[in-house]
N, C-alpha and C positions, 0 to 999 in steps of 0.2 A: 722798282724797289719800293715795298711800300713804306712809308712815313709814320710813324709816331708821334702825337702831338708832345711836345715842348712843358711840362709845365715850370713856368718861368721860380715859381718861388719853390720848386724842391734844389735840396742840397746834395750835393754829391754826383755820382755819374747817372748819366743818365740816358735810356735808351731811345736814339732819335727815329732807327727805321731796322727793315729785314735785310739782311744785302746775303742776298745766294743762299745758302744755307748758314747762316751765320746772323751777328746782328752787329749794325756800326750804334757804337756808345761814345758819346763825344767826340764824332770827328773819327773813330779811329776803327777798324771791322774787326770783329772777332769771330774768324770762321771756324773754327771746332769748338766751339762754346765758349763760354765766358760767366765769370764769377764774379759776383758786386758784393760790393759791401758799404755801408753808408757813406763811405770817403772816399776808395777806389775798386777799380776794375780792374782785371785781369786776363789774361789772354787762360783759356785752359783745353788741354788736349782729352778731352772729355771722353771718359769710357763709354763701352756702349753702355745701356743702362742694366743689363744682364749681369754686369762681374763689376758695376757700381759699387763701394764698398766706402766705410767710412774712412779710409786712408787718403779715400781720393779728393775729399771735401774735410780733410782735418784742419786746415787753415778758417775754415769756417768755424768748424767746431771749436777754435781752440781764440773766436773773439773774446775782448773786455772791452767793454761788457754784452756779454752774451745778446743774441737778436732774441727779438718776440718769436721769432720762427723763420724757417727759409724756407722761398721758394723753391722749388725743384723744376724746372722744365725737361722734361723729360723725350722734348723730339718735335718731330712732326704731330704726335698723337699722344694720348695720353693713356698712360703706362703705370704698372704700379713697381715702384722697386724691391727691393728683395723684404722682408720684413724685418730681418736683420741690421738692413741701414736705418729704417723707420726708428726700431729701436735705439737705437746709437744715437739717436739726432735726440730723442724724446729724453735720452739719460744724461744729456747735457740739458736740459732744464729747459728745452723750448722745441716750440712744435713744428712739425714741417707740412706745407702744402704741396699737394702735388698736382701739376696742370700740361697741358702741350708746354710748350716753348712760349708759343705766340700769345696765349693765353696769361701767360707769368709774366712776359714780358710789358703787355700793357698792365699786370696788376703790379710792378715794380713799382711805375710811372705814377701809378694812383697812389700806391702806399706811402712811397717815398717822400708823394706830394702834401703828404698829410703830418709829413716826420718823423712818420714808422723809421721804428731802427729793425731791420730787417737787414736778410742778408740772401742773396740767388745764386743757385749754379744753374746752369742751361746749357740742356743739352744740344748740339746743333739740328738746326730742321731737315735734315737731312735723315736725322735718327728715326728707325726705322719705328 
């Protein structure tokens, strides 16, 4: 399983390694993906990213106060979603990146560790 380094002075959940297709965030695995947010994390049954839609990430969309932007991991690989959601994300007033999984997953680590208020979905590495 690989490891994620720790950064000790970020706040909130944090992602320690990969476990299967999935990622363990404190202690705990999140195998069909998982949604962070600067205070918590969530277990989420994560669509493919094909019928992705902003219904599925409205608990995101619908923070206060809104993030600088969210990550999107989008899988094994990196993927573009529909431009539909892009827009949806953009018309709540903040931008979204989009990366693999594994990719987002160590730029949570970095952000987070800086006190970006930021928010992720991730899709499991599994996704195609």
């Amino acid at each position: 399983m690989p490891r994620l380094d720790r950064d000790a002075s970020a706040s909130g959940p944090l992602i320690q390694a990969f476990a299967g297709n999935g990622f363990r965030v404190d202690g705990n695995v999140f195998a069909e993906g998982v949604k962070l947010t600067p205070v918590s994390a969530s277990h989420w049954h994560a669509p493919s990213l094909d019928i992705l839609a902003e219904e599925h990430i409205e608990d995101i969309l619908a923070l206060t106060p809104a993030p600088e932007f969210l990550l999107l991991g989008t899988g094994s690989s990196l993927r573009r979603p529909s431009p539909a959601l892009i827009e949806a994300v953009e018309q709540r007033g903040f931008g979204i990146e989009i990366m693999d999984s594994r990719a987002a997953a160590r730029a949570w680590g970095v952000l987070r560790g800086e006190d970006r208020w930021i928010a992720a979905a991730l899709l499991p590495l599994g996704e195609p």
